[in-house]
N, C-alpha and C positions, 0 to 999 in steps of 0.2 A: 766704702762705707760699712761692708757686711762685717770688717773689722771690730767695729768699735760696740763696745757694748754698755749697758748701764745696769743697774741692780734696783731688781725688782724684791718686793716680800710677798711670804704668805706666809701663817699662821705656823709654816714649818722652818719660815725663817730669809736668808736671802738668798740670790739666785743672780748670776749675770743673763741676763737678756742681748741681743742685737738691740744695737738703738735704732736702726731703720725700721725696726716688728712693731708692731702695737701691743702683741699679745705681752703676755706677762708671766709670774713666775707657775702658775700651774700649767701653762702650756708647755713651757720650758724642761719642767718637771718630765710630764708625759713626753715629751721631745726625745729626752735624754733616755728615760727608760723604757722606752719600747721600739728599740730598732729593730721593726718585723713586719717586715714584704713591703712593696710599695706601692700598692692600695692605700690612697688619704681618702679621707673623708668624703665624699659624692656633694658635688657643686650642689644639688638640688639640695642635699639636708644642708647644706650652710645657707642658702638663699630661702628654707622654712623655718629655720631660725630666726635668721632676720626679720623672716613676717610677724612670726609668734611672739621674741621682743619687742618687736613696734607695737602689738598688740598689746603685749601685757601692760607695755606703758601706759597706753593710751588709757586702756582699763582702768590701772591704779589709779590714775590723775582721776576720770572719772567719778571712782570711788571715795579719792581724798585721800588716797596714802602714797600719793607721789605728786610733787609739788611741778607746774605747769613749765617751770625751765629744763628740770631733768627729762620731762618726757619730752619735748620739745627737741633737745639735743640727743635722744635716743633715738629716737624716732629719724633725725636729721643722716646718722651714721648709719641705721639701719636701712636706707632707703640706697645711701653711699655703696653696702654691699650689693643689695638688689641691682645698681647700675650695673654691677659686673668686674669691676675694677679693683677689689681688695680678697681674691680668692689666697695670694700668696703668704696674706696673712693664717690660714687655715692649715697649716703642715700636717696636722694629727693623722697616724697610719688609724685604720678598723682594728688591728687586732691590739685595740688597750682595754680600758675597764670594759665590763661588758654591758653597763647603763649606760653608756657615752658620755660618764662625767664628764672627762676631761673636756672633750670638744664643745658640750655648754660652757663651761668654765674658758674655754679659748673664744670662743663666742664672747662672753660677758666681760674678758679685759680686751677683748680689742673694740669694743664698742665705749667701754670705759675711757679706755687709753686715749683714741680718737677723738671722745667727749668729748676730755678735759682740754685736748689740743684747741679744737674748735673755741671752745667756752674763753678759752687762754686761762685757765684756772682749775684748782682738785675740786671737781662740781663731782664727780660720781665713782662712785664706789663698785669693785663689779659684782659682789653679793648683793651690798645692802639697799643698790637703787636698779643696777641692770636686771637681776635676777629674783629684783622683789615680786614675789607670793609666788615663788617657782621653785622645783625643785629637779636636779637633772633627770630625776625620774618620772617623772613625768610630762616633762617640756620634751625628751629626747623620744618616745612614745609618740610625740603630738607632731615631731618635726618629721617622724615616720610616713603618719599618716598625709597630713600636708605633703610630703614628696610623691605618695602615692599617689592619690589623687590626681596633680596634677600632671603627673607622667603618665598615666595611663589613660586622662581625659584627653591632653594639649599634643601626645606624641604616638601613643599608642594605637587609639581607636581613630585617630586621622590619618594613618597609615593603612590601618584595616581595612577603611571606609575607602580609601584609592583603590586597593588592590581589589577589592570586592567592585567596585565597578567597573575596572579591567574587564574581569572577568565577564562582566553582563555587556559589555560591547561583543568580545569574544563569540557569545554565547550565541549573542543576534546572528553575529558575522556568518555565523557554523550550522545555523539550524536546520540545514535543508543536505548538510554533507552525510553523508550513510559513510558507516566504517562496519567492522567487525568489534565486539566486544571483546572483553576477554575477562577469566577468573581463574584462580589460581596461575595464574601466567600462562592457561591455553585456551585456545579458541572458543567462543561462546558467540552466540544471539546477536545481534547488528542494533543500532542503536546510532544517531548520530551523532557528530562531534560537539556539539551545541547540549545536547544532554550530558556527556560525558564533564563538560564545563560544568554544568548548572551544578555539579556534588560538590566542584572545585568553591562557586559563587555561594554555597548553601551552607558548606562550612564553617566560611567568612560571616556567613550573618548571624549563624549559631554562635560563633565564639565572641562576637559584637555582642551579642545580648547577656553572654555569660559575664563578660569583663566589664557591662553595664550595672549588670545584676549585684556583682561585687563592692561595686565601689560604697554601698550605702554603709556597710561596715566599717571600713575605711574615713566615714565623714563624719566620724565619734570620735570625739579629742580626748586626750586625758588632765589637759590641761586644768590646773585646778584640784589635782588629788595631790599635790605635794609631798612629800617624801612617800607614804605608804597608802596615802588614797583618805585618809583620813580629810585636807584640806588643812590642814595647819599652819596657822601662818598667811593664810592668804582672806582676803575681806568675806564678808557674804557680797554674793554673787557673778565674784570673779569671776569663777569658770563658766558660766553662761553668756556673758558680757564679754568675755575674749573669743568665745567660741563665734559669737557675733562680726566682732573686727575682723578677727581673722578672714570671714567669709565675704567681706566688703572690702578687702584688701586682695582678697586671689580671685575674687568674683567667680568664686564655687562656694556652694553652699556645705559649711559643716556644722553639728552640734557639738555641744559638750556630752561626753558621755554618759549615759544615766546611772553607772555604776563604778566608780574611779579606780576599785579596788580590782574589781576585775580588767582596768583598760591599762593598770602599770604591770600586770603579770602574767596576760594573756595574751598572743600575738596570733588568734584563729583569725582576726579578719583578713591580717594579711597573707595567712597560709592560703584561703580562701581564694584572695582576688589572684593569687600565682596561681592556685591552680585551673584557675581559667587564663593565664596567659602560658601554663605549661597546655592546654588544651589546643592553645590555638597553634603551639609549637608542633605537637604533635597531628595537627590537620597543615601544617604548611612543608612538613617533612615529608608528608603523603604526597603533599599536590608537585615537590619540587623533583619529588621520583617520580610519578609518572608524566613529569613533562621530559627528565631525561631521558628515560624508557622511551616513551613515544619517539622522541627523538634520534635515539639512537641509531647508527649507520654511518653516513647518508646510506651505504651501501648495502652491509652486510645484517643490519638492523633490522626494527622495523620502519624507523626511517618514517612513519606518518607525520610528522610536524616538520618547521624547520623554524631555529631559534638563531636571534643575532651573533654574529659574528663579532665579538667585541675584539682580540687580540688575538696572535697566532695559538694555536691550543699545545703546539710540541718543540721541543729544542733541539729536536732531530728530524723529526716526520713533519715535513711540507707542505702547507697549504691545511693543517688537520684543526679541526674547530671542535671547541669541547662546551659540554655544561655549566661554566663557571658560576655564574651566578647561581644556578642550583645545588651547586657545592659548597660554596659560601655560604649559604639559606640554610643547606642541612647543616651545618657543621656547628651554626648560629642554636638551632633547634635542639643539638646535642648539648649544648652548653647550659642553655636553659632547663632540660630536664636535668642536667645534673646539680644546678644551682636549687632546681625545685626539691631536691634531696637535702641539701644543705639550708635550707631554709625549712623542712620541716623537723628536722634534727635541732635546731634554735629556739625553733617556736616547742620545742617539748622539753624545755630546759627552764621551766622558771620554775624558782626556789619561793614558795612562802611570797613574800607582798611586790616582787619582781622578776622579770627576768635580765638575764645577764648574758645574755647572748645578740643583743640588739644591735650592735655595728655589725657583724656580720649579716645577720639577716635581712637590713635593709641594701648593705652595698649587694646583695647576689639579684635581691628585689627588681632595683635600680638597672643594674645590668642589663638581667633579661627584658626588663620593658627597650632601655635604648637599643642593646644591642638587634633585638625582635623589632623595632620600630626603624634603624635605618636600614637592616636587612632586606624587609620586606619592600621600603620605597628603592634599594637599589634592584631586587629582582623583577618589581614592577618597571622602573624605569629601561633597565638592560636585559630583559628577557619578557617578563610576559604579553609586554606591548607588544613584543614582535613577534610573537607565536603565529606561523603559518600553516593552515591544513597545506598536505602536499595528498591533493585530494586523488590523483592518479594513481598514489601507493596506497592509499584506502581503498579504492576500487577494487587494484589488485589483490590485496591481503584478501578485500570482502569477498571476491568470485572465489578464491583459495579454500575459502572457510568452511569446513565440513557442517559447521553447527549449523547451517541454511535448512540441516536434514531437520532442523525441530520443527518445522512450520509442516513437516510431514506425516505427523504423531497422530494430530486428528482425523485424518486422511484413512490414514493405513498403520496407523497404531506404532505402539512405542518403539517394540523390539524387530519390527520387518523397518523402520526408518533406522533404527542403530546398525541393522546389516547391512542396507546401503554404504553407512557411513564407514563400516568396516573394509565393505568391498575396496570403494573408492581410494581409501587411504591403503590398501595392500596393494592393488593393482596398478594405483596413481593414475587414477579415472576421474573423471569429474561425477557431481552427487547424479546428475542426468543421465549419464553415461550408465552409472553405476545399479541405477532405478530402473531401466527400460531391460538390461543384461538380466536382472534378476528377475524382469516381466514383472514388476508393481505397478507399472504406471508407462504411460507412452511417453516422449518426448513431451506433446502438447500439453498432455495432464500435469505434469510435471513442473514446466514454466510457468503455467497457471494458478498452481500453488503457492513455489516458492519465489516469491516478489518482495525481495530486502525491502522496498517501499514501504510495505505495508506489513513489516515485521518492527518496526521502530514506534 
């Protein structure tokens, strides 16, 4: 079938199409002239288009400037893609225009196309009834914000919101284990495992509030500023009245923006909400090192945790188990700070009443929330559930720990407890051993002070 093809027009003339596509000759167009990487379009901004043409229909009709059949059948195809089932009509790569004409425009004839099929008749046009009082610049702006929204409401922060209470079972589980601390990677102050979690749980709620904080940005459509934000072309009250549907249709609440001319050529809310999901990348890259670190060994390590065994860890060394999932998490992490670079390079690129950098900057958007959102559910799932104090090797590390000597400052002051600890570590004495040889302190005195218990 992928054979056969029919002849579409546009304004530049004709075009052979697939006759199995819907789309038409501007998609064709863009097909043909941008064979570059194979990044298409992000499934969410074709399924916010679709919201925002059902909207706009429904609006016009509303309004009286679309007649109760053509929204009826827009609305009918529009809901068709929503099912999930016509993504393959949507081929268009990121790197074409940098409004995302093209992709509204592939949008607008395959909703046409399908229309007229449905209808069994030429019922619609795809400027003059799909895309009426629209303009790709600012529908592609609006289908931004719509993917935003509800990727970082529906995938993002319900992955957060797991892993964050991971962590507060953890945390119960741990509260009573005493370990050694540690800073700059050497010994410090005792503390237990249960606290050492609670930075890991407290992160997770910080960066929940930040990527909460965000999203109000984000729920300003620009819908309605048409070409340049002026509203040209579109009724009074359109963009209030979509901004409306719209939010009765995704059942999140957005407005229309109160300034159009800034919502086609500014892309700061979205720099904004990245960079609280680059926040959260950079607090989950933290938490996935020291759970490897703690983990490390079994043997030669420090070996305090112990983490699932998901598959063999070597193609040569037998029986050996590694961090994987914490290597996947950071690697995830890496990706997203460097998408957060390539997204604020985008966002500082509009020219006068637009910018032209908008495919890229929502496909890196897009990325980092999925790929940050099934990250986190699979290190949740394959590792952090299974985090084990291996509270024997805490014990041990903790009696090891010269820093026991701080509980001895108030005692007998700063630099006679730092000699202890000097001793101790040249001689390879224990801190008691090391206290009583220097005559500061008896054995009993000694014990009596320093009690990890009550150093935590």
């Amino acid at each position: 079938m992928g054979d056969h093809m029919r002849i579409e027009r546009d304004t530049m003339g004709e075009i052979a199409v697939p006759a199995d596509k819907y789309w038409g000759a501007q998609t064709q167009r863009s097909l043909e002239n941008f064979r570059i990487g194979q990044q298409t379009m992000p499934r969410e901004i074709i399924d916010a288009f679709a919201v925002l043409k059902k909207a706009a229909a429904l609006t016009n009709q509303g309004l009286g400037s679309l007649d109760e059949e053509r929204a009826a059948v827009i609305a009918q195809v529009c809901d068709e893609i929503l099912a999930g089932s016509m993504y393959d009509q949507f081929p268009l790569v990121i790197y074409q225009t940098g409004s995302g004409t093209q992709s509204n425009m592939n949008v607008n004839e395959v909703i046409a196309n399908r229309g007229n099929e449905i209808a069994g008749k030429k019922l619609l046009h795809p400027n003059d009834h799909v895309n009426r009082s629209q303009s790709s610049n600012d529908t592609f702006p609006t289908a931004m914000h719509i993917a935003a929204v509800q990727g970082l409401e529906n995938r993002l922060l319900t992955a957060v919101r797991l892993l964050k209470d991971t962590f507060e079972q953890l945390e119960k589980e741990n509260r009573n284990v005493i370990k050694t601390g540690r800073t700059h990677l050497q010994d410090a102050t005792p503390l237990t495992f249960g606290q050492e979690i609670s930075a890991w749980k407290q992160m997770l709620v910080r960066d929940e509030e930040a990527v909460t904080a965000s999203l109000a940005g984000l729920r300003e459509l620009a819908l309605g500023g048409t070409a340049v934000g002026t509203g040209l072309n579109a009724p009074e009250g359109f963009a209030g009245k979509a901004a409306e549907t719209i939010s009765a249709l995704t059942g999140t609440a957005f407005v229309t923006a109160e300034n159009k001319f800034h919502a086609l050529t500014s892309k700061d809310a979205l720099v904004f909400a990245h960079g609280a999901v680059k926040a959260l990348a950079c607090d989950l890259m933290k938490i996935a090192n020291d759970v490897r670190w703690l983990a490390c060994g079994p043997r030669t390590g420090f070996g305090e945790i112990s983490i699932p065994a998901n598959e063999p860890g070597s193609s040569i060394m037998p029986g050996k188990v590694n961090p994987t999932q914490c290597e996947a998490l950071t690697m995830v992490c890496a990706q997203v700070m460097g998408n957060d670079v390539t997204i604020g390079i985008a966002a500082s690129q509009g020219n006068f009443q637009l910018n032209v950098f908008m495919p890229v900057l929502i496909y890196n958007f897009l990325e980092s929330v999925n790929l940050l959102a099934s990250a986190m559910d699979s290190f949740r799932i394959h590792c952090a559930g299974g985090i084990k104090a291996n509270e024997s090797r805490m014990r041990e590390n903790l009696q090891k720990s010269l820093m026991l000597v701080t509980a001895l400052s108030p005692a007998i002051g700063y630099e006679k407890a730092a000699e202890i600890a000097k001793l101790a570590e040249r001689e390879g004495l224990t801190l008691e051993e090391a206290a009583v040889r220097l005559g500061y302190l008896t054995g009993e005195e000694f014990r009596n002070i320093v009690i990890p218990e009550q150093m935590v």
